[in-house]
C-alpha positions in Angstrom: -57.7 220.4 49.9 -56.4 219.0 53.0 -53.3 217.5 52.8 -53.3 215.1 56.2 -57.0 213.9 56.1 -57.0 210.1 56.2 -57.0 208.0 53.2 -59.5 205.9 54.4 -62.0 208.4 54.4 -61.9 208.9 50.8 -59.6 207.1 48.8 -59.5 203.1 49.5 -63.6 203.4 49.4 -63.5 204.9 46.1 -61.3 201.8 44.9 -63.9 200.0 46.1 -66.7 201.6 44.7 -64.8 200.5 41.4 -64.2 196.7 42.3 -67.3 196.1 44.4 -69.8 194.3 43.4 -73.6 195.2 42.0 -76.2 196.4 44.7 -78.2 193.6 43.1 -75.6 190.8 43.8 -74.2 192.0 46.9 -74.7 189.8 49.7 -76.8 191.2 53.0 -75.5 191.4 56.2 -75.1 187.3 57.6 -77.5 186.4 60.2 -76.2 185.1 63.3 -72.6 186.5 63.3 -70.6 185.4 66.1 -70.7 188.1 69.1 -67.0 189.7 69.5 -66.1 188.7 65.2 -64.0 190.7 63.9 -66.5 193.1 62.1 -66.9 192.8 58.1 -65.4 195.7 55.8 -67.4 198.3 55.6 -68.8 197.8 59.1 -67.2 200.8 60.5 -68.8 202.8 57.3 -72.3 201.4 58.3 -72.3 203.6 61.6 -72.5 207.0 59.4 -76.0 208.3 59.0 -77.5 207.0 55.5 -77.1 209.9 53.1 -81.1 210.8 52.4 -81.4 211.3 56.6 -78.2 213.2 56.6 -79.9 215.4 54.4 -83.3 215.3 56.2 -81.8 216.0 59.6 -80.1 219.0 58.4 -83.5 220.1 57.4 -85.0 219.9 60.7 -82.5 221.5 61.9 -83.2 224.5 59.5 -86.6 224.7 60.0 -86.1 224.6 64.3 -83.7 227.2 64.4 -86.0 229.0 61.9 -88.9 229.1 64.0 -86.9 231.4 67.3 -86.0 234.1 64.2 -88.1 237.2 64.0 -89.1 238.1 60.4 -87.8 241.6 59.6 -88.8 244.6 57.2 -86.2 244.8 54.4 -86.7 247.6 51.5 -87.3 246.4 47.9 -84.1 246.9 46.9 -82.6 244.4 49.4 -84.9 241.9 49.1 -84.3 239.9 45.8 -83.9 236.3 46.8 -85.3 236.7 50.5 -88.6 234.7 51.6 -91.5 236.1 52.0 -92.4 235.7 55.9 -95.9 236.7 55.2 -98.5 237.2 52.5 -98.1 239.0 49.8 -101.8 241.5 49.6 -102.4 244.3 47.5 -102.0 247.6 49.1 -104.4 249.1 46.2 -106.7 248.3 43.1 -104.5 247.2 40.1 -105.0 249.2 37.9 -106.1 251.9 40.7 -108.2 253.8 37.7 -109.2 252.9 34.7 -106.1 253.4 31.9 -105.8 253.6 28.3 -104.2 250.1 27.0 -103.3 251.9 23.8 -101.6 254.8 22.1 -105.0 256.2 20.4 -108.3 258.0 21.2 -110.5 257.9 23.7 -113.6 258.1 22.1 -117.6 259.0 24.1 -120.6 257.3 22.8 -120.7 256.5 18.7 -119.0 257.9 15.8 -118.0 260.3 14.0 -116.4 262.7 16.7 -115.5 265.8 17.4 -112.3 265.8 18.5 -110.3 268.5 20.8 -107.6 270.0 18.9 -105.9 271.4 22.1 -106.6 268.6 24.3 -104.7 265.6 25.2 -104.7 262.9 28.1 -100.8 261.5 29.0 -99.6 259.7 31.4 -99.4 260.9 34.6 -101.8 263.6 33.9 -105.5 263.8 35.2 -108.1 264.3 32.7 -109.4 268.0 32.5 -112.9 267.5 31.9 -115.6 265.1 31.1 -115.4 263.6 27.5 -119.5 264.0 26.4 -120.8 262.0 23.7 -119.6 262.6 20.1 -116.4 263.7 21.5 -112.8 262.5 21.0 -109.5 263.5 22.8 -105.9 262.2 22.5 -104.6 259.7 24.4 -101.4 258.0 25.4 -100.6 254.9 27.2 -100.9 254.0 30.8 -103.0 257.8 30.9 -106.3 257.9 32.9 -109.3 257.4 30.8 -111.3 260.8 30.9 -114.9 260.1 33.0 -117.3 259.4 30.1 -115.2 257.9 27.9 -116.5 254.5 26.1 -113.7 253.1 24.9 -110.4 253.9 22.9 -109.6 253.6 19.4 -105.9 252.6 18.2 -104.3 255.5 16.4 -104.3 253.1 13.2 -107.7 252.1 13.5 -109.0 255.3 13.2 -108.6 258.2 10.6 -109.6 262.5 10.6 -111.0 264.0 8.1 -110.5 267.3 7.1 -113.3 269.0 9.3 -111.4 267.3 12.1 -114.2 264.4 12.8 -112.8 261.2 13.9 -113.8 258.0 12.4 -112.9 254.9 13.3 -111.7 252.2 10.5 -113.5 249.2 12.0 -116.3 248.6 14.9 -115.8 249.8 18.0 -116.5 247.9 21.3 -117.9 249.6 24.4 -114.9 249.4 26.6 -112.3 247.7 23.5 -108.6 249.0 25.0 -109.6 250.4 28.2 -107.7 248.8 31.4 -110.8 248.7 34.1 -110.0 249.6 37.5 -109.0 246.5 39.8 -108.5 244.3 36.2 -105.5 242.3 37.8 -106.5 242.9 41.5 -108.6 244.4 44.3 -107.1 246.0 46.5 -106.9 243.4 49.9 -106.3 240.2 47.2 -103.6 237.9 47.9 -101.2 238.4 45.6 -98.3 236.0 46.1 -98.5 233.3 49.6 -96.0 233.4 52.6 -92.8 231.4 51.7 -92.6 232.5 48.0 -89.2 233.8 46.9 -88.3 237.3 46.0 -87.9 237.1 42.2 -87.2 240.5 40.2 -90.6 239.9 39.0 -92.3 239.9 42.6 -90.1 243.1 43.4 -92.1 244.4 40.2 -95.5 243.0 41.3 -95.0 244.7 45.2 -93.9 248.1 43.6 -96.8 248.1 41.7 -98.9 246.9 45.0 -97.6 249.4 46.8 -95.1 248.5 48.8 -91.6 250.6 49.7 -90.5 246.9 52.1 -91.5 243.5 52.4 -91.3 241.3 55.3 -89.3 238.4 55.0 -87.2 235.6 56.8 -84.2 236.5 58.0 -80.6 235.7 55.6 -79.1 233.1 57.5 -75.7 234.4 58.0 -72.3 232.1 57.4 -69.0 232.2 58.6 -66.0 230.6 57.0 -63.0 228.7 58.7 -60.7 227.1 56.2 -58.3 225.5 58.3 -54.8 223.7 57.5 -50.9 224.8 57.8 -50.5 223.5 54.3 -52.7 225.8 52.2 -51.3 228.9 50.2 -53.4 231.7 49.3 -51.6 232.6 45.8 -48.8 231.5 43.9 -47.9 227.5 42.8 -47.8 224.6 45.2 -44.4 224.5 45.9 -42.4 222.4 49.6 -45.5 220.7 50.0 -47.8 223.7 50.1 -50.5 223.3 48.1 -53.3 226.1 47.1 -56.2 227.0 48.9 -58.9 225.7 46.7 -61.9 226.1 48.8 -61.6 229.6 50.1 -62.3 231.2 46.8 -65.2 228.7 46.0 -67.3 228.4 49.0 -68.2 232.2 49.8 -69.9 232.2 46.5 -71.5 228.8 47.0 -73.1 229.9 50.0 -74.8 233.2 48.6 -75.7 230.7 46.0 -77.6 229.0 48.6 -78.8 231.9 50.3 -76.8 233.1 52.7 -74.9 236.5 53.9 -71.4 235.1 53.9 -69.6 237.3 57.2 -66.0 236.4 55.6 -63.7 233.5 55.2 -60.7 233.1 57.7 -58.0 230.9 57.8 -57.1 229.2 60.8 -53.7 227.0 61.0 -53.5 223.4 62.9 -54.3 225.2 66.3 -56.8 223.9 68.4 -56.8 227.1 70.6 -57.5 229.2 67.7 -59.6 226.9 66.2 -61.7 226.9 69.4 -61.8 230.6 69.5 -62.8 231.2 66.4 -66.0 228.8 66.4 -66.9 230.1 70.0 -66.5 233.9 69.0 -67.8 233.8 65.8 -71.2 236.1 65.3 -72.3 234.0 62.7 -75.6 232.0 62.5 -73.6 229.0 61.0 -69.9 228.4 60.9 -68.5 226.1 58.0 -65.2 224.5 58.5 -63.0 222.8 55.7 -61.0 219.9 56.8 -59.9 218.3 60.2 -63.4 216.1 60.4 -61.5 212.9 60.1 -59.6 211.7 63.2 -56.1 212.8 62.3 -53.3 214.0 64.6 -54.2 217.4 64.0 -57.9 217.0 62.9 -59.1 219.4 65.9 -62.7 220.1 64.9 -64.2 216.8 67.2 -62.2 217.8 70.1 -63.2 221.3 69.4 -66.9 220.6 69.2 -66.6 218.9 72.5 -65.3 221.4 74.5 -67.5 224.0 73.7 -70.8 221.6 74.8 -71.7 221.4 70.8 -74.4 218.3 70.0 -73.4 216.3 67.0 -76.3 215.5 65.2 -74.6 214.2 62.0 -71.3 212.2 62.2 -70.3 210.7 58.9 -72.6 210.1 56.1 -72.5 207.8 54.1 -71.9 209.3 50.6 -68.9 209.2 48.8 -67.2 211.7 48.5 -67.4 213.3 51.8 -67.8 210.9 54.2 -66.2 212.9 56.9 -68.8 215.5 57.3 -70.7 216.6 60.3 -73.3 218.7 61.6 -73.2 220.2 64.8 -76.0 222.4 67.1 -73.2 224.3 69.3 -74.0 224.9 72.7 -72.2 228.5 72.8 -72.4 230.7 70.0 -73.8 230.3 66.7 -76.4 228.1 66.5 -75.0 225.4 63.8 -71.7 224.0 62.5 -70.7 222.2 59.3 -67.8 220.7 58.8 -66.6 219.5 55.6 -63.9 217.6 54.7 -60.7 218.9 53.4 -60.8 217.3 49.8 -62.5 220.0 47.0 -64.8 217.3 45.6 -65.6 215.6 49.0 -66.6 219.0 50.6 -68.8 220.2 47.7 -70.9 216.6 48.6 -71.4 218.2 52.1 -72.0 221.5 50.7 -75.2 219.7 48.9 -75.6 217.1 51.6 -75.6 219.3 54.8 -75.2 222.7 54.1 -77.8 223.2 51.9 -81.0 221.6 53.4 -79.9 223.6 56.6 -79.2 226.7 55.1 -82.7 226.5 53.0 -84.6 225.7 55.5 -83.3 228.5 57.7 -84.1 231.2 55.0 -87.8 229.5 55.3 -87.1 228.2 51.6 -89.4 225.5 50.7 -87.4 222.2 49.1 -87.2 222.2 45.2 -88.9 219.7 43.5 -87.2 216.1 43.0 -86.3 215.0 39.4 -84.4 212.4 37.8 -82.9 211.8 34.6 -81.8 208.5 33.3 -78.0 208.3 32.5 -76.5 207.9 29.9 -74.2 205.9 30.2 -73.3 202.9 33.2 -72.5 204.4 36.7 -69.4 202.7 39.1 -71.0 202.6 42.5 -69.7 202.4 46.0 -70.5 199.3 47.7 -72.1 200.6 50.4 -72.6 203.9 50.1 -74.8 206.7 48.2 -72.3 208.4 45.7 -72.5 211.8 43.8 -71.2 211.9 40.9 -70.9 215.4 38.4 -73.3 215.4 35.4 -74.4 217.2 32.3 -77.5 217.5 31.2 -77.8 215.7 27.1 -81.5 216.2 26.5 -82.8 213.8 28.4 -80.0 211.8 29.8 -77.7 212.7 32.1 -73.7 211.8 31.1 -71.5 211.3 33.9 -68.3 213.2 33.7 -64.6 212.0 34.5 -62.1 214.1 37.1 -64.6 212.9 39.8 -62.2 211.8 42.3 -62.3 213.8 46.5 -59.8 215.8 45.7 -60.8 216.9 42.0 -63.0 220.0 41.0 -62.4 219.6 37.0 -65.7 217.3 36.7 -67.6 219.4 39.1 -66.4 222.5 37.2 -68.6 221.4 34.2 -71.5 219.9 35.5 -74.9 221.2 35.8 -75.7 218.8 38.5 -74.9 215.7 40.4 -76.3 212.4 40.1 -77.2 210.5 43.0 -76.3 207.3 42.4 -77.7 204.3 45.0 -75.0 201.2 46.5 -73.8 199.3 43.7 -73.9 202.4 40.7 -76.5 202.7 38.1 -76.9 200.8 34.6 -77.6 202.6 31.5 -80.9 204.1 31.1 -81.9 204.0 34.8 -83.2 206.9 36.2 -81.4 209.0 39.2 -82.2 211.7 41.2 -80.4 214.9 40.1 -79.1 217.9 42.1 -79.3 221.1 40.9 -76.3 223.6 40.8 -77.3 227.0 42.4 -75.4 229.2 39.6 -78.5 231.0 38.4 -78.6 232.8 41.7 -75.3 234.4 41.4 -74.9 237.9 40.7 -73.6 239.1 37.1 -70.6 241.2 38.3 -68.9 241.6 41.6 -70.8 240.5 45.0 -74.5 242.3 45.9 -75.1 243.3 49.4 -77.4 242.5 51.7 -79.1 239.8 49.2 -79.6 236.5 49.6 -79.6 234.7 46.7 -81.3 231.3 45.4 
């Protein structure tokens, strides 16, 4: 959290998402307002983009950057959670011959057979010879079916007797247990469709294609600047230091959202080294924390002009977080977003901004909308879109307490957050819900080169 961002911002507005009035009895805008009034409250507020188009400009942003990156050949083992820039087509037949579906026997023509006391097909291992009619041989698993073979019999269906014929226990079916050749696909088939994501199961499915690499979109690659004198990196607050909450959260976030996070720096109330390090940085998207309001040492506007950048989101309106932007930068990497200071507020423009833009530039298509009514009645801004932390109760949605800007306890135990329009949300109305990336974290310490979903 940022000690110095302005109240306004954040705080007064939530007090008035808690006095203002409904959405449904707020009054519109008054017609015919004398030119040069002293503009109403809020009317500063009103100049922020409208959260959904913050959102949806962020996207387009993605996806136009996107389309000047080359797709690149990653192996298998790199590409869990990567996009697939192309089609996915079998390289082979699968199965490529036909294979024995069972532990059992693989049995020629009808019963009783003769079978081969010496011989035996395994996986792995080509057949030795033609099976003729009347004959019987061993067989395991995932072997090759021997050429003339009509089907196999399940070791418990089937019994010897003691001139070592083999009879089978219940009918046999030409082909019963026998995997044909080109059963799940022919080899040219389209297995999976450009823009699918890399899911253990797809690294499976191209193995078994044949594939050693896959071509996919690049990992969009994130830089980040948490700026402010005031932060500590261990120990307790103490002389009006206060802890560094968003350094150890937001690398994490990010490769929950897909990208390669280069590192996390932290830069002091410079503007000089501020500068430098935006300009300079290699990456393909810088995120800043803090000095987006207009404070006297909020240096990332300044910043952002000097080095040519294009603002194409300045203030959303969404609470917490107003104070976010989104910048194309005319020297170095290609996008900036800035997020405010306070823990809360900057995980809003984590889900406002930095998501659609970092989704889109992996070549991730959107997930699919849901809401979920809540449980329970919603305060709302007056104005403004808010997101507020949820869990999940069946199928309600409970909104949890600790949600002020500069609180993470709420957002700590949530498995989403609830959209919530002007004016909050009455029991039983249904809100659009935002997912939580968790699921695309890795298990134990941090995986390289993957991006994660």
């Amino acid at each position: 959290m940022t000690m110095k961002e302005s109240v306004p911002d954040d705080g007064v507005d939530d007090v008035l998402a808690l006095v203002g009035r409904s959405r449904r009895d707020a009054p519109g805008p008054t017609a015919g307002s004398a030119p040069g009034a002293a503009p109403a409250p809020g009317a500063e507020r009103h100049r922020a983009t409208p959260w959904h188009e913050a959102r949806a400009v962020a996207a387009r942003a993605g996806a136009k950057a996107a389309a000047g990156r080359a797709p690149e050949p990653v192996p298998l083992g790199q590409a869990l959670g990567r996009v697939l820039a192309e089609p996915l087509h079998a390289l082979t037949d699968l199965p490529s011959f036909d294979t024995s579906a069972m532990d059992g026997w693989a049995v020629a023509g009808p019963g009783p057979w003769r079978v081969d006391p010496e011989g035996a097909v395994l996986a792995g291992h080509a057949p030795a010879t033609v099976l003729d009619d009347g004959h019987a041989v061993r067989i395991a698993t995932g072997a090759r079916v021997p050429p003339g073979a009509t089907a196999v019999i399940r070791s418990e269906h089937a019994r010897t007797d003691a001139a070592g014929q083999l009879h089978a226990r219940r009918e046999v079916v030409p082909g019963q247990d026998i995997r044909p050749r080109g059963q799940e696909c022919r080899s040219g088939d389209r297995l999976l469709p450009a823009g699918s994501t890399v899911t253990p199961a797809v690294l499976g499915l191209a193995a078994a294609a044949g594939y050693d690499e896959l071509t996919v979109h690049p990992c969009p690659r994130v830089e980040v600047l948490v700026l402010g004198d005031e932060l500590l990196a261990s120990g307790l607050p103490h002389e009006g230091l206060i802890r560094d909450a968003l350094g150890p959260m937001l690398a994490p976030w990010l490769r929950a959202l897909g990208a390669e996070v280069l590192g996390t720096r932290r830069v002091g109330d410079d503007a000089e080294a501020l500068y430098a390090a935006v300009t300079r940085s290699t990456a393909d998207v810088v995120v800043t924390t803090g000095g987006t309001a207009a404070g006297p040492v909020d240096h990332v506007h300044p910043v952002l002009a000097r080095a040519g950048a294009t603002l194409l989101v300045d203030g959303v309106k969404v609470r917490p977080g107003h104070p976010m932007l989104l910048a194309e930068l005319g020297v170095g990497p290609a996008h900036l977003v800035g997020l405010p200071g306070n823990p809360l507020a900057a995980v809003s423009g984590l889900l406002t901004l930095a998501e659609p833009l970092l989704r889109t530039l992996a070549g991730r298509p959107a997930p699919e909308p849901y809401r979920v009514p809540v449980r329970e009645e919603i305060q709302g801004h007056p104005y403004d879109t808010r997101l507020v932390p949820v869990v999940l109760r069946g199928d309600e949605a409970a909104p949890l307490h600790y949600n002020g800007p500069a609180m993470l306890r709420g957002i700590a135990a949530a498995d989403g957050m609830a959209v919530v329009p002007p004016g909050g949300a009455r029991p039983g109305e249904a809100l659009d819900v935002l997912d939580l990336p968790w699921t695309g974290l890795p298990a134990h310490g941090e995986a390289q080169g993957v991006c994660f979903t």
